[in-house]
VEXDREN-2710 file (C-alpha; in Angstrom, 1 decimal):
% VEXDREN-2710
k/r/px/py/pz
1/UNK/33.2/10.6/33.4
2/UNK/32.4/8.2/30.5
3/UNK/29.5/9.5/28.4
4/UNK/26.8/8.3/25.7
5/UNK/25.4/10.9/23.0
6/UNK/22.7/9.9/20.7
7/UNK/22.3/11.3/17.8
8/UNK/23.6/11.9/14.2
9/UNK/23.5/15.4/13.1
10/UNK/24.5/19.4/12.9
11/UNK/22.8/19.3/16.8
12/UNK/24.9/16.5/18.2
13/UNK/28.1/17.3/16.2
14/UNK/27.8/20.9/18.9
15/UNK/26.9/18.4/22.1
16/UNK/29.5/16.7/21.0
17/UNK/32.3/19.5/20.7
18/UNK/31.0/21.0/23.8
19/UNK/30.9/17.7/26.0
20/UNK/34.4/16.6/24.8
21/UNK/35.7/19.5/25.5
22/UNK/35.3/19.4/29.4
23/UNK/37.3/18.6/31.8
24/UNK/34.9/15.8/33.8
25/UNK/34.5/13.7/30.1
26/UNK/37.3/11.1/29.9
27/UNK/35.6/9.4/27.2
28/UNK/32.7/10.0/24.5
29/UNK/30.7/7.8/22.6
30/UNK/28.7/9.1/20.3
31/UNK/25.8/6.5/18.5
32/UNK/25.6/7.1/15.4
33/UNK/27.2/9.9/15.0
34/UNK/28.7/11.3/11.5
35/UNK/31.9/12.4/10.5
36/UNK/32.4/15.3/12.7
37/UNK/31.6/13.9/15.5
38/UNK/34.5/11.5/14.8
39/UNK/36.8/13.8/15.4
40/UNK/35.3/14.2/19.8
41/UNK/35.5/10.9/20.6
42/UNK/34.2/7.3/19.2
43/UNK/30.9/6.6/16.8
44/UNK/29.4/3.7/17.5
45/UNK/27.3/2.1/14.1
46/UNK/23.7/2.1/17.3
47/UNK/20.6/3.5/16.3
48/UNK/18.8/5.8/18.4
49/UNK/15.9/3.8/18.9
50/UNK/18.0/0.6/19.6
51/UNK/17.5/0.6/23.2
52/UNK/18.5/-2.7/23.6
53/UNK/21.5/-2.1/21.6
54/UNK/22.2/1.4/23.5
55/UNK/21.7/-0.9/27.2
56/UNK/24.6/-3.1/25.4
57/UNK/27.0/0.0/25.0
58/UNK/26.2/1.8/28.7
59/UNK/26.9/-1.3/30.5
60/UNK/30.2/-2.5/28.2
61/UNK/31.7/1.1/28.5
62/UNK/30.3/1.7/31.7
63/UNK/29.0/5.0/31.0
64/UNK/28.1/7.7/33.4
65/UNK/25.7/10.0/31.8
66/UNK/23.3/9.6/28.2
67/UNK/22.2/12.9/26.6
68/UNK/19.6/12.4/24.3
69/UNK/19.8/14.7/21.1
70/UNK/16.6/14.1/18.7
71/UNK/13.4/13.9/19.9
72/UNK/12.2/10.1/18.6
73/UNK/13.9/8.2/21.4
74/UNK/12.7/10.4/23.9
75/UNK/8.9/10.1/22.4
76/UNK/9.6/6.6/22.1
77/UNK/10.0/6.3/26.1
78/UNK/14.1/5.7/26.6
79/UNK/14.2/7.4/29.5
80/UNK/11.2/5.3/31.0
81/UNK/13.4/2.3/29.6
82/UNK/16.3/3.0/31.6
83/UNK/14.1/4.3/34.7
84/UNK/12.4/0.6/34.8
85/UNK/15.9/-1.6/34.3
86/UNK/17.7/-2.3/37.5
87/UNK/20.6/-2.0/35.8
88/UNK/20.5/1.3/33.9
89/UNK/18.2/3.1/36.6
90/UNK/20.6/5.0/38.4
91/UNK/22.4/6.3/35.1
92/UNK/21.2/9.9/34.4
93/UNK/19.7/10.5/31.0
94/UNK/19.0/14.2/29.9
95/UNK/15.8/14.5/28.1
96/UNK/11.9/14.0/29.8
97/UNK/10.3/10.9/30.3
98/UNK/7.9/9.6/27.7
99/UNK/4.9/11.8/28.8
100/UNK/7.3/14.8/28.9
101/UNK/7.8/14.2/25.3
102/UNK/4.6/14.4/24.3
103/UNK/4.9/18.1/24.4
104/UNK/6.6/17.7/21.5
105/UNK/5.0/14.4/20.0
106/UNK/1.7/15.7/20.2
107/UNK/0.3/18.9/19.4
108/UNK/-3.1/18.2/21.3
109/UNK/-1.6/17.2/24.2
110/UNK/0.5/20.0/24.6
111/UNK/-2.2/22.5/23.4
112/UNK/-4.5/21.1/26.6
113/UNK/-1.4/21.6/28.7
114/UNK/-1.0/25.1/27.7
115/UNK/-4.4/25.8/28.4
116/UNK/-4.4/24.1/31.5
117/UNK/-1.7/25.6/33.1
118/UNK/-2.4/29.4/31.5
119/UNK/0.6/29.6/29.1
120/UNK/-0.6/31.9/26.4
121/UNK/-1.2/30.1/22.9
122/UNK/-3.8/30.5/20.4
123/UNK/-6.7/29.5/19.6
124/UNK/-7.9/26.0/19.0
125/UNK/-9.9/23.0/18.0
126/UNK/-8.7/19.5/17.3
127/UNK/-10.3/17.4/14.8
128/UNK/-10.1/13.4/13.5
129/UNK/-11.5/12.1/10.4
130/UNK/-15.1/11.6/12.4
131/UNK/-15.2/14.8/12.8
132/UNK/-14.1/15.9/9.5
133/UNK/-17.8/18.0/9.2
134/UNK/-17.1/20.1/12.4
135/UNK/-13.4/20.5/10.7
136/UNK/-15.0/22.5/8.4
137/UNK/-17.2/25.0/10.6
138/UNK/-14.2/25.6/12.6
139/UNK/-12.5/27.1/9.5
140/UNK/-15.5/29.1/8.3
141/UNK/-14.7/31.1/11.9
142/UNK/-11.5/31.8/11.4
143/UNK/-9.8/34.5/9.3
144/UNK/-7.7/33.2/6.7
145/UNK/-4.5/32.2/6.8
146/UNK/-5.9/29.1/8.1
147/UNK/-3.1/26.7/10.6
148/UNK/-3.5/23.1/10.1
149/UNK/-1.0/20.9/12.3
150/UNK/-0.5/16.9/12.0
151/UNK/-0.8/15.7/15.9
152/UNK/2.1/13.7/15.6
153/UNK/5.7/14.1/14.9
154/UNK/5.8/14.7/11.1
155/UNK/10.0/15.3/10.5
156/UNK/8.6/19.1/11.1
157/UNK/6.7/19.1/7.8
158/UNK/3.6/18.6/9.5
159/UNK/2.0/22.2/9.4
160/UNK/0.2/23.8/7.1
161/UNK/-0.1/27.7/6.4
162/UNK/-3.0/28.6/4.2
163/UNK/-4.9/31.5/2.6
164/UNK/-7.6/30.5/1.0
165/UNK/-10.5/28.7/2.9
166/UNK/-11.6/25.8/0.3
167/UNK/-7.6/24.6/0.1
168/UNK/-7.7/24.4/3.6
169/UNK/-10.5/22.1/3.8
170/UNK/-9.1/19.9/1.1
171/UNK/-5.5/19.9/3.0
172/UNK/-7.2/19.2/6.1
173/UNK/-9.7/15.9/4.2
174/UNK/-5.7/15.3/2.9
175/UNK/-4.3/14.9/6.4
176/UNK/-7.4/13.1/8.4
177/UNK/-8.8/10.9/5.1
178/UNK/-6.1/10.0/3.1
179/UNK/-3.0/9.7/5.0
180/UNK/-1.4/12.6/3.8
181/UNK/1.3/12.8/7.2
182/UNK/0.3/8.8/7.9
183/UNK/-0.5/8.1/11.7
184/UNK/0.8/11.8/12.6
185/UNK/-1.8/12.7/11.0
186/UNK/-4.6/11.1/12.1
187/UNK/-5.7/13.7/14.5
188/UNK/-5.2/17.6/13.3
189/UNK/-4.9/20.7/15.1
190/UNK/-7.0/23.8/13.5
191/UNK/-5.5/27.2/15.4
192/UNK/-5.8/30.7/14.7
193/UNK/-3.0/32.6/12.7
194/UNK/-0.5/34.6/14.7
195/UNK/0.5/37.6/13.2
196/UNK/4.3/38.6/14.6
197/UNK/7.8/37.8/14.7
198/UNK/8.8/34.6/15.5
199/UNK/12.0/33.0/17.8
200/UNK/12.8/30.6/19.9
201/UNK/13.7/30.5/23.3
202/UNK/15.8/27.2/24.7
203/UNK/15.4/26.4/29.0
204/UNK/17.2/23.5/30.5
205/UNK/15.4/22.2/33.3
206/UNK/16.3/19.8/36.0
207/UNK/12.8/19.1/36.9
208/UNK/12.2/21.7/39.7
209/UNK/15.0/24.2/38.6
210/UNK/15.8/26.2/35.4
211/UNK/18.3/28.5/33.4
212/UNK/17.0/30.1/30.3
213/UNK/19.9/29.5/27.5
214/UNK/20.3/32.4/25.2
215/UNK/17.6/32.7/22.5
216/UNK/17.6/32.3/18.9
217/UNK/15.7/32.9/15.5
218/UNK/16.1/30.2/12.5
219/UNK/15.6/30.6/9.5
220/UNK/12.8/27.3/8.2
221/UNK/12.1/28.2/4.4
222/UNK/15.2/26.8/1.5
223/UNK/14.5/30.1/-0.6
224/UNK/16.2/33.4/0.0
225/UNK/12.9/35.9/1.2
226/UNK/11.9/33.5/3.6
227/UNK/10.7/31.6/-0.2
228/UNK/9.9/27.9/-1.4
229/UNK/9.7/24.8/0.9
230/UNK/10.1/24.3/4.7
231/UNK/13.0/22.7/5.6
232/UNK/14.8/21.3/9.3
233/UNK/16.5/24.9/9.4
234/UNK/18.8/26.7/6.9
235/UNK/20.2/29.0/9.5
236/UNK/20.2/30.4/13.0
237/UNK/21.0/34.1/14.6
238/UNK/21.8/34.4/18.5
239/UNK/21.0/36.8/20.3
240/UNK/17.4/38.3/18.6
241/UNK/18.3/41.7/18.4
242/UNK/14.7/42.4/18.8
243/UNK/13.9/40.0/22.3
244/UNK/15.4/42.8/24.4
245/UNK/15.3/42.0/28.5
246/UNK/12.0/43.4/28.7
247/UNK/10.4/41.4/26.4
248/UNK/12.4/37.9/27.7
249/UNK/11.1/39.1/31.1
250/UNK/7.7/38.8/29.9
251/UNK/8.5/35.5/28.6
252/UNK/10.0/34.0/31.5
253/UNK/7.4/35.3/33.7
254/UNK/4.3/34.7/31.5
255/UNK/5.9/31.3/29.9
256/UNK/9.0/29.1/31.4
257/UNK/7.5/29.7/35.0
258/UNK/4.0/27.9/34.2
259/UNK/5.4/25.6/32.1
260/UNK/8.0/24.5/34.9
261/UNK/4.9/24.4/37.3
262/UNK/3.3/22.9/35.3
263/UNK/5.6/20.0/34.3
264/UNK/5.5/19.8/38.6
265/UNK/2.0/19.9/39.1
266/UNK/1.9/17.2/36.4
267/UNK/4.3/15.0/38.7
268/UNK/5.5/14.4/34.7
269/UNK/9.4/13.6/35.3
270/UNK/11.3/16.2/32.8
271/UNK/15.2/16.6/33.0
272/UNK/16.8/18.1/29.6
273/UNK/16.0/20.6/27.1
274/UNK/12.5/22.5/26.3
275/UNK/12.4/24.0/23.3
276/UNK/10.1/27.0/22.9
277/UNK/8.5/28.4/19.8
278/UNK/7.3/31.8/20.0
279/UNK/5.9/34.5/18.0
280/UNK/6.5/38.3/19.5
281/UNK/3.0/39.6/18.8
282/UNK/2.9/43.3/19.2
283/UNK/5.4/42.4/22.2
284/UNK/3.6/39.7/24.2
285/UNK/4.9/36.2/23.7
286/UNK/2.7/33.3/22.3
287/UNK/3.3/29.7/22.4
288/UNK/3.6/27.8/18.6
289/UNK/5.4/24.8/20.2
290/UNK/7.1/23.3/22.2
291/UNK/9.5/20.7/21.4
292/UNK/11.1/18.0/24.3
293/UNK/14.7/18.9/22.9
294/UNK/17.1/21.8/21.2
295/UNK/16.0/23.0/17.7
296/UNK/18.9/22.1/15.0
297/UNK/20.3/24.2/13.9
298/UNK/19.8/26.5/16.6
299/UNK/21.9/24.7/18.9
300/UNK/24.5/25.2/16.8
301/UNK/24.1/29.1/17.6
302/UNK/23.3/28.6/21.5
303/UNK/25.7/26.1/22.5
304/UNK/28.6/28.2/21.2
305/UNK/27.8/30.9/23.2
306/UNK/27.5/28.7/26.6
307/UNK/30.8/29.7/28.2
308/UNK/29.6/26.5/31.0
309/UNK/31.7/23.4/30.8
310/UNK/29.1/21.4/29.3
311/UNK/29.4/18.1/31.0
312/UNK/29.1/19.9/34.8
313/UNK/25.9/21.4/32.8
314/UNK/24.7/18.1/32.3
315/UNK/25.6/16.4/35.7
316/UNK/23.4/19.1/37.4
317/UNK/20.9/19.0/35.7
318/UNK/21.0/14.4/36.1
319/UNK/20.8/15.3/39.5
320/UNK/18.3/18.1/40.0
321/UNK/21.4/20.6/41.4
322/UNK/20.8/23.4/38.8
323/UNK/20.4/25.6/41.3
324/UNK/24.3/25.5/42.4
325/UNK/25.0/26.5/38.4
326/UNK/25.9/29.8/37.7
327/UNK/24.8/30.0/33.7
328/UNK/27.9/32.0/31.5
329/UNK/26.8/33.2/28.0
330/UNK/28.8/35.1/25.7
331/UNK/27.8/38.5/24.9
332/UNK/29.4/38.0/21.3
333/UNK/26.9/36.9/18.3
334/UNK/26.6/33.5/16.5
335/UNK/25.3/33.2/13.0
336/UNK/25.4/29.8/11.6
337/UNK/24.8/29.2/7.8
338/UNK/23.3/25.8/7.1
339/UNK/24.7/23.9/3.4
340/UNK/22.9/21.5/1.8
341/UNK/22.6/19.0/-0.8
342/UNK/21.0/20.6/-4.2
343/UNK/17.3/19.1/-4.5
344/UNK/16.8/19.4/-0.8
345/UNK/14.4/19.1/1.2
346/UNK/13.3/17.1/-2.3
347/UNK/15.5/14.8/-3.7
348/UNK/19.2/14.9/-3.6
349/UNK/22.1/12.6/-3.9
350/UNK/24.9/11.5/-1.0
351/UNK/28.1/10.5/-1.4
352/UNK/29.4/13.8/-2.6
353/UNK/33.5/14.4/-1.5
354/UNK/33.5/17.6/0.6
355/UNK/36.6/19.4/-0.1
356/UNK/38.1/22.6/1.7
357/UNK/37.6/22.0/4.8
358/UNK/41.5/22.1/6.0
359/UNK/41.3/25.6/4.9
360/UNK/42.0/28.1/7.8
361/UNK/38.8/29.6/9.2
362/UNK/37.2/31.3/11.9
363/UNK/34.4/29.9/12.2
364/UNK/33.1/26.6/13.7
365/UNK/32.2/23.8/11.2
366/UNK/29.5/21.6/12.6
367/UNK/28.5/18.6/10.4
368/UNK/25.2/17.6/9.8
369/UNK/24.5/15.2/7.6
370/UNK/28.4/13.5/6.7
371/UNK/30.0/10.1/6.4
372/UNK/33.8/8.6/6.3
373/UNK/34.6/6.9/3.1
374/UNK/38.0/5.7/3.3
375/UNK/38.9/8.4/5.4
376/UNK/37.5/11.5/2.9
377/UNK/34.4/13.2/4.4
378/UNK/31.6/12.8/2.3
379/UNK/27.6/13.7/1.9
380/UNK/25.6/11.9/3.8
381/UNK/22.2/14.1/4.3
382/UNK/20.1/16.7/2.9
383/UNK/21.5/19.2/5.8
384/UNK/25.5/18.9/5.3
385/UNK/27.4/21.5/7.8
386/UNK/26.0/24.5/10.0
387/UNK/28.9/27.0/9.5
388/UNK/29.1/28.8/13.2
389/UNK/30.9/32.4/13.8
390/UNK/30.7/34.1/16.4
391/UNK/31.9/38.2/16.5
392/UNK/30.9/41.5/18.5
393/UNK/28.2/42.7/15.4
394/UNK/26.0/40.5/13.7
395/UNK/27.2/41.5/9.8
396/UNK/30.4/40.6/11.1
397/UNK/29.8/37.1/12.8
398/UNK/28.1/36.6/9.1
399/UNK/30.9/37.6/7.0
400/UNK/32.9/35.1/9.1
401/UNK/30.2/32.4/8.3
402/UNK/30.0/33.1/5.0
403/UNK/33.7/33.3/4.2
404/UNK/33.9/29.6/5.3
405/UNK/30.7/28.8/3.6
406/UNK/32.8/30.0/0.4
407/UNK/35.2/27.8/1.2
408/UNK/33.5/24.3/1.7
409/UNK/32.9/22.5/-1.6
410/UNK/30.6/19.6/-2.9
411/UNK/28.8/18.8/-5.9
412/UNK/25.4/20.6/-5.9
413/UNK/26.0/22.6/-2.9
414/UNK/24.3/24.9/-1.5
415/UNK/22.8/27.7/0.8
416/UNK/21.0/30.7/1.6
417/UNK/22.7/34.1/1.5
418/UNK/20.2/36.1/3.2
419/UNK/20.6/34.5/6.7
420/UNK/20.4/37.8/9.5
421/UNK/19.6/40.7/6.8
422/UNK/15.9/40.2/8.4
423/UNK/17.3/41.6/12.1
424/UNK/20.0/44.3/10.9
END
């Protein structure tokens, strides 16, 4: 089986070790890719929102299956682009249809089909700039901290967390009057503050079946203490030590089921990954988000543990036979330690040689945001590796992680050291 991956970063650098690793891939193509990926099968220099250009390279290497990894292809309709060209129609492509993706690329829309199909969430109003007045009110109701969320896909910067009640009406004049997230901002969502422990929960769904993948908790903020700026993710922990069976049990039952029946009753075409947001509130699950693909760098965590072969994973899924999959996870943990490019998620520089990383290790190193300069692996990103381990305790899956993290060197590197202590 000849296969497309889309995608450049920590995310598809584990699709990519995953799916070349199985026996059904003869081939991998991986558009654009980065320098990890290099190393499972061939980059091709296609954007992910090329369709045209991704058309060019299915039909030329006469590819099989296309598994979507970010969520702006999807948003931007590719699998509705292949679904209405007679030549790319019967080619599977994991990831939802264009109105699928809206779960993720808009909050309003997906708020209205949580509340439609009884998925618990919290509370809500949305507001645009017309309504900038009745913005207002809304916050005098609510208790502070006050959750202000751009509509549209914002690079996940586009929420706001904020105690005091006159801020939060200027942030909010911010995003609706003066561009502050641009058109993803044009419409806000105002919510109540959800007060528990938050973790994500990955399904793959073929459209009318599901497996629940093993769940995770990341780690968003680039200061040790959970302190500073939000970034894409500066690590991941799988298993949560604290979303025991009972608790997932709840969330399949009270969660993945009406979403899936949802997504049916709907009649909205969805084959790939949902990515859940939750927050544990005094043990019942609430819905933050949902996003129409796997979190990075969670998946660097998850897919680790999936003891599957990847690409059978896939297939079933392209052709609505879930049901015939018997899902294998490893019991073991996986900690994954993200390095990045000093300045970031402000300004940093690329271009930075990465040295150490022939040095023996146990742990998986899954680049993020690299480049090939004349052969030598260098920075390309504010995200550079997710360092993966996985082990029988948690403090020891992190010591692995953390060894190798030691190990790695670039100008200006660097990461947090706190990553777990939170669940031990």
């Amino acid at each position: 089986m000849r296969i497309l991956l889309l995608g450049s970063g920590g995310r598809e650098h584990a699709f990519a070790s995953s799916l070349s690793a199985s026996a059904h891939c003869s081939q991998l193509f991986i558009a654009p890719g980065n320098a990890g990926t290099a190393s499972c099968g061939k980059n091709l220099s296609v954007g992910v929102n090329d369709f045209e250009g991704i058309k060019n390279i299915v039909l030329s290497e006469h590819i099989n299956l296309v598994v979507v990894g970010p969520e702006d292809p999807l948003v931007n309709g590719i699998v509705d682009f292949f679904q209405a060209d007679e030549q790319l129609k019967n080619i599977p492509v994991i990831g939802p249809s264009k109105m699928g993706a809206q779960l993720e690329g808009s909050k309003d829309f997906s708020k209205e089909f949580m509340q439609r199909h009884g998925v618990p969430t919290a509370d809500y109003k949305s507001f645009t700039y017309s309504k900038l007045e009745e913005g207002y009110q809304f916050l005098e109701t609510l208790n502070p901290p006050y959750v202000l969320k751009a509509d549209g896909l914002a690079a996940g910067k586009g929420v706001l967390i904020i105690d005091d009640l006159n801020e939060a009406k200027q942030e909010l004049k911010s995003m609706l009057g003066d561009g502050k997230f641009g058109k993803a901002g044009e419409k806000v969502v105002i919510e109540e503050f959800l007060k528990g422990i938050e973790l994500s929960v990955f399904v793959l769904t073929d459209g009318k079946n599901y497996k629940l993948l093993p769940s995770a908790k990341d780690y968003k903020r680039i200061g040790e203490g959970d302190t500073g700026l939000n970034t894409g993710g500066m690590g991941a922990v799988s298993p949560v030590p604290f979303a025991d069976a009972a608790f997932l049990e709840k969330v399949e039952n009270k969660i993945v089921k009406p979403t899936i029946a949802g997504l049916v009753k709907d009649q909205i075409d969805y084959k790939g990954f949902i990515f859940i947001g939750l927050m544990n509130v005094g043990g019942e699950p609430f819905v933050i988000e949902y996003n129409c693909r796997m979190g990075d760098p969670e998946t660097e965590a998850v897919l680790p543990r999936i003891q599957n072969d990847f690409a059978e994973l896939m297939m079933a899924t392209g052709k609505q036979q879930l049901d015939t999959i018997d899902l294998q996870i490893d019991s073991r943990f996986a900690t994954t330690v993200v390095m990045v490019s000093g300045g970031y998620p402000g300004n940093y520089e690329k271009g930075y040689e990465v040295k150490g990383l022939d040095k023996p290790t146990e742990s998986i190193v899954f680049h993020s945001g690299t480049s090939l300069t004349n052969g030598q692996v260098v920075t390309n990103g504010g995200r550079v590796f997710a360092v993966t381990s996985l082990d029988d305790t948690l403090q020891g899956a992190l010591d692995k992680s953390y060894q190798t993290a030691h190990q790695i060197n670039f100008d200006y590197a660097y990461y947090r050291k706190d990553i777990g202590k939170d669940l031990m």
